[in-house]
Rosetta silent file (secondary structure, phi, psi, omega in degrees, C-alpha in Angstrom):
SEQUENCE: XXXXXXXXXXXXXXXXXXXXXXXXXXXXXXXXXXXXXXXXXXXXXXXXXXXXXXXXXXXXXXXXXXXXXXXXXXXXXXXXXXXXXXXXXXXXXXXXXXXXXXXXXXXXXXXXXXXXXXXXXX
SCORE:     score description
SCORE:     0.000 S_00000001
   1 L     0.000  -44.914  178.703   46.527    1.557  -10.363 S_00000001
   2 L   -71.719  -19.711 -149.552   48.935   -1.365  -11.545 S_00000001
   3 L   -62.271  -19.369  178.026   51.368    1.185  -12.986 S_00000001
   4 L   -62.952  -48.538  146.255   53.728    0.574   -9.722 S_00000001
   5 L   -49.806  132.624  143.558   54.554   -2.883  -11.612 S_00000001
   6 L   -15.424   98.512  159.387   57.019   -3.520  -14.335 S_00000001
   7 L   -73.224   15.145  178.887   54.606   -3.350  -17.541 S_00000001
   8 L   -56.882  167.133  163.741   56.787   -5.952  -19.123 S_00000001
   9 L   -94.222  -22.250 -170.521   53.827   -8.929  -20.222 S_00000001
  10 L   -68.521  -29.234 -165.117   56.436  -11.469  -19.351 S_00000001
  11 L  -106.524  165.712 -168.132   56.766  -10.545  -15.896 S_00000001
  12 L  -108.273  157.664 -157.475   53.585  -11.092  -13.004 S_00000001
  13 L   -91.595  142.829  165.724   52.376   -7.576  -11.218 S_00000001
  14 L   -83.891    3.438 -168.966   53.214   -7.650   -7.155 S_00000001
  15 E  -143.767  112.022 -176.210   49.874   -6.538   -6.666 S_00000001
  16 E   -70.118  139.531 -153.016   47.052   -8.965   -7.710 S_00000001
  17 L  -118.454  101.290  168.973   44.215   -7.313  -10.181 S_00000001
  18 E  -152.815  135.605 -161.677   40.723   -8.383   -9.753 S_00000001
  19 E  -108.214  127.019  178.126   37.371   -7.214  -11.234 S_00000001
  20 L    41.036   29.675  166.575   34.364   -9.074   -9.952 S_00000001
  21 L    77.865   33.876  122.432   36.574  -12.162   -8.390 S_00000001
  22 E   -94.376  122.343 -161.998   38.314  -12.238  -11.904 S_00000001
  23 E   -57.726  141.155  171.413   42.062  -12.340  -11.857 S_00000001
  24 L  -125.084  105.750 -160.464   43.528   -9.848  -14.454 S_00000001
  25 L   -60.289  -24.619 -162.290   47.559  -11.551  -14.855 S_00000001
  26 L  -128.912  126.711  179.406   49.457   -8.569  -16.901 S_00000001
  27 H   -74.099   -2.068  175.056   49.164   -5.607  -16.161 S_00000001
  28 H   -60.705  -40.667  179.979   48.760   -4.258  -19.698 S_00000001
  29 H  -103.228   14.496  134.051   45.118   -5.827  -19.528 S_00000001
  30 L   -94.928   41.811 -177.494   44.210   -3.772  -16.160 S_00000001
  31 L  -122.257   83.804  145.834   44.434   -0.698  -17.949 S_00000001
  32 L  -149.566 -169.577 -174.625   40.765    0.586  -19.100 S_00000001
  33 L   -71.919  179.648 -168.837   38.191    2.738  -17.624 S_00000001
  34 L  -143.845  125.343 -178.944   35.937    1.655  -14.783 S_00000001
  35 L  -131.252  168.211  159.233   32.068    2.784  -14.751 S_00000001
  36 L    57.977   57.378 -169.065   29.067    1.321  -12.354 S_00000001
  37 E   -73.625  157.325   82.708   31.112    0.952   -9.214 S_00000001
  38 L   -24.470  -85.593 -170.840   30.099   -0.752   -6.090 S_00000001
  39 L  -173.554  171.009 -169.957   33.059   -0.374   -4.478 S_00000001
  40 L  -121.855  166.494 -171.584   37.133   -1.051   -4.593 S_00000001
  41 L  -155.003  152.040  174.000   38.773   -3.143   -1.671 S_00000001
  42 E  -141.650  106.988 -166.711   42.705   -3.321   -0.983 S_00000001
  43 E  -111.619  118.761  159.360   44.435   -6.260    0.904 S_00000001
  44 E   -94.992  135.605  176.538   47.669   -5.322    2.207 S_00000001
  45 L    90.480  173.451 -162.446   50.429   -7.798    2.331 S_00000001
  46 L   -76.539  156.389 -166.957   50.723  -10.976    0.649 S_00000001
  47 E  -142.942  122.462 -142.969   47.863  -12.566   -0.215 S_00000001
  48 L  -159.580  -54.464 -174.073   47.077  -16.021   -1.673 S_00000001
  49 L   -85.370  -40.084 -168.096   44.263  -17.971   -0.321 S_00000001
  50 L   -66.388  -22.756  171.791   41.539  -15.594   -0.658 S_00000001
  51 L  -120.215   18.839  178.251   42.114  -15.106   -4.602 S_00000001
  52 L    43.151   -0.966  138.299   44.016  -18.354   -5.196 S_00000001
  53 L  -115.055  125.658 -170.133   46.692  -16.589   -6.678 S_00000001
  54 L   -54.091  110.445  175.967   49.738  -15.383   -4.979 S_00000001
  55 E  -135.640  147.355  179.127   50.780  -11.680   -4.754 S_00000001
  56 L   -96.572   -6.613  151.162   53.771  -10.544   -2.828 S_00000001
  57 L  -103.728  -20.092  154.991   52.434   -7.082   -2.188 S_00000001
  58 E   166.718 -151.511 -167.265   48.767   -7.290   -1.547 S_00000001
  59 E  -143.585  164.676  179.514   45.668   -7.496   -3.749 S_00000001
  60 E  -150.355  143.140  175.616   43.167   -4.669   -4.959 S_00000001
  61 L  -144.919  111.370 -130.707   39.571   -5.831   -5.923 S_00000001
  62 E  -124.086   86.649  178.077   37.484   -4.313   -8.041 S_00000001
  63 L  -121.802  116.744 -173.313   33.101   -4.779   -7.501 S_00000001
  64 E   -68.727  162.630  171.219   30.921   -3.509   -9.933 S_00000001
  65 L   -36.533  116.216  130.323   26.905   -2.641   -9.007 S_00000001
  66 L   -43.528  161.095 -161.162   24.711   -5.615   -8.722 S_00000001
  67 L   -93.399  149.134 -158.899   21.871   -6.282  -10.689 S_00000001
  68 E  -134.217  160.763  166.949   18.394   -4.518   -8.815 S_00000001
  69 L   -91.379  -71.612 -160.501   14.918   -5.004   -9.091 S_00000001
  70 L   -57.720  157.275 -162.873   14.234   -1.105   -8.667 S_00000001
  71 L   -71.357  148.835  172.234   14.404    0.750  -11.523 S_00000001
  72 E  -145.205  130.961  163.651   17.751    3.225  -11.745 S_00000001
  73 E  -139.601  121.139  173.855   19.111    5.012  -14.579 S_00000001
  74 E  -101.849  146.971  174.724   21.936    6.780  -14.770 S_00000001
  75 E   169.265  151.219 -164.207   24.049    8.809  -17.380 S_00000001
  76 E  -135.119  139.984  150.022   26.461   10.993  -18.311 S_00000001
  77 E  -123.469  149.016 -149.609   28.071   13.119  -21.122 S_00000001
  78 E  -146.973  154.334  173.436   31.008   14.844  -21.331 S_00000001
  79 E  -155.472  146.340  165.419   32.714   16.330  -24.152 S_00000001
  80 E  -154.651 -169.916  178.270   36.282   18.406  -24.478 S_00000001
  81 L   -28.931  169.579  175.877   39.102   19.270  -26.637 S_00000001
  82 L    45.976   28.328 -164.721   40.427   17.590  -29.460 S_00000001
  83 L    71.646   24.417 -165.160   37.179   15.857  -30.360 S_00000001
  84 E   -91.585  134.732 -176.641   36.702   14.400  -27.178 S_00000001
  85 E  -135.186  118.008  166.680   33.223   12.440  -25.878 S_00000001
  86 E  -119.337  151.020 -173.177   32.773   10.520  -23.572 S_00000001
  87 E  -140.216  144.211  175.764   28.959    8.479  -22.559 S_00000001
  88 E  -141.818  125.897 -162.922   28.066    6.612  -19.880 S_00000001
  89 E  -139.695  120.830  168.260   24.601    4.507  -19.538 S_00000001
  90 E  -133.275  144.506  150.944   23.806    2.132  -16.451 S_00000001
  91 E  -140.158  122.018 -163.702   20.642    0.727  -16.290 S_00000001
  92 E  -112.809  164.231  159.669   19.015   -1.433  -13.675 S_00000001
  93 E   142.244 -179.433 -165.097   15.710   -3.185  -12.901 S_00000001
  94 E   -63.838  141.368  168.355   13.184   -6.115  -12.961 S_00000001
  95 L   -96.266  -18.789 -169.775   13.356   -7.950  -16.173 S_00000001
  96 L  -165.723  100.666 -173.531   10.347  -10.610  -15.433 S_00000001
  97 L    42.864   48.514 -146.076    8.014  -10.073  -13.049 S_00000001
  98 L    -3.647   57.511  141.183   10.276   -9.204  -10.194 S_00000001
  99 L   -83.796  -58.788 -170.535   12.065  -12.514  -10.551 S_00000001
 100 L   -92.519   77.081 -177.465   14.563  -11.799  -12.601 S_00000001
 101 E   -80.547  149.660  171.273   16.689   -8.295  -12.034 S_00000001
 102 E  -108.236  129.914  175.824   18.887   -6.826  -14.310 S_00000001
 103 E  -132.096  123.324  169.316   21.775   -3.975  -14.562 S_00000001
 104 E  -117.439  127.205 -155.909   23.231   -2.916  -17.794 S_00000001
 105 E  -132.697  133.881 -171.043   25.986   -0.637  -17.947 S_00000001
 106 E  -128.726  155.484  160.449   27.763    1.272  -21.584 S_00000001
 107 E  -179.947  120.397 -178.168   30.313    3.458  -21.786 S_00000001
 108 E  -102.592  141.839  177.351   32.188    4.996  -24.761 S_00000001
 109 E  -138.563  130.474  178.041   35.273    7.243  -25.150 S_00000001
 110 E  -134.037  149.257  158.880   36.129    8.634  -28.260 S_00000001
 111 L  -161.697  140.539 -176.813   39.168   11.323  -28.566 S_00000001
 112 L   -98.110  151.948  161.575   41.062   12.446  -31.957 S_00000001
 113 L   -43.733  153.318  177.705   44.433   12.825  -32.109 S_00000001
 114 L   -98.162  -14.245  151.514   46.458   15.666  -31.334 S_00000001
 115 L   -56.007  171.588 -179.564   48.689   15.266  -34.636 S_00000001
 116 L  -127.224  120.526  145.258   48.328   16.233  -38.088 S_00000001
 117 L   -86.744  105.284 -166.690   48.890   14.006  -41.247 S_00000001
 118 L   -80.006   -8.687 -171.680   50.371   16.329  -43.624 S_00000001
 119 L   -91.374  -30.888  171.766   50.203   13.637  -46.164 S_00000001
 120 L  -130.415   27.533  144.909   46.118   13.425  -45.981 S_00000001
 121 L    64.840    8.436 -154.685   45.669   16.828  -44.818 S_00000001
 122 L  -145.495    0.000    0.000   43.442   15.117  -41.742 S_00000001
């Protein structure tokens, strides 16, 4: 998503990065996966007061699933080549007496390399 910016760390992205109304500055540290979506939002054109930082091409915003009193559980597994797994776990719902709601969300990626170390055989 950021990759249209210069991946130097030194330099700031033209397009402002933000996951749950947190700013992410480099684009090196908006690069992982995304699970338990809400929804995604995109502000075209410069943009400054609504995320108190300053982008000269717009802004993308990124809001995960609120926490629910009814119960939901979701999950996924996936598996392919090259040792590849992937898991996904969200789980929502009251934690105390339907005062208190909760959402908890996991999610693992594993994949082995596609080289060989001829030196350890592995």
């Amino acid at each position: 998503m950021v990759a249209v910016a210069q991946t130097n760390d030194g330099l700031e992205p033209g397009v402002g990065f933000h996951v749950d109304q947190v700013y992410y500055a480099r684009p090196a540290t908006a690069a992982f996966n995304l699970f338990d979506l809400d929804r995604i939002e995109v502000l075209r054109g410069p943009q400054g007061t609504p995320f108190s930082k300053n982008t000269t091409a717009g802004a993308m915003t990124i809001v995960t699933r609120a926490p629910a009193f009814e119960r939901n559980l979701r999950a996924e597994v996936s598996y392919g080549n090259y040792g590849h797994s992937q898991m996904k776990l969200a789980l929502a719902g009251s934690l105390w007496n339907d005062q208190i709601a909760g959402r908890f969300s996991l999610m693992t990626n594993r994949r082995d390399g596609i080289l060989d170390n001829t030196t350890t055989r592995g």
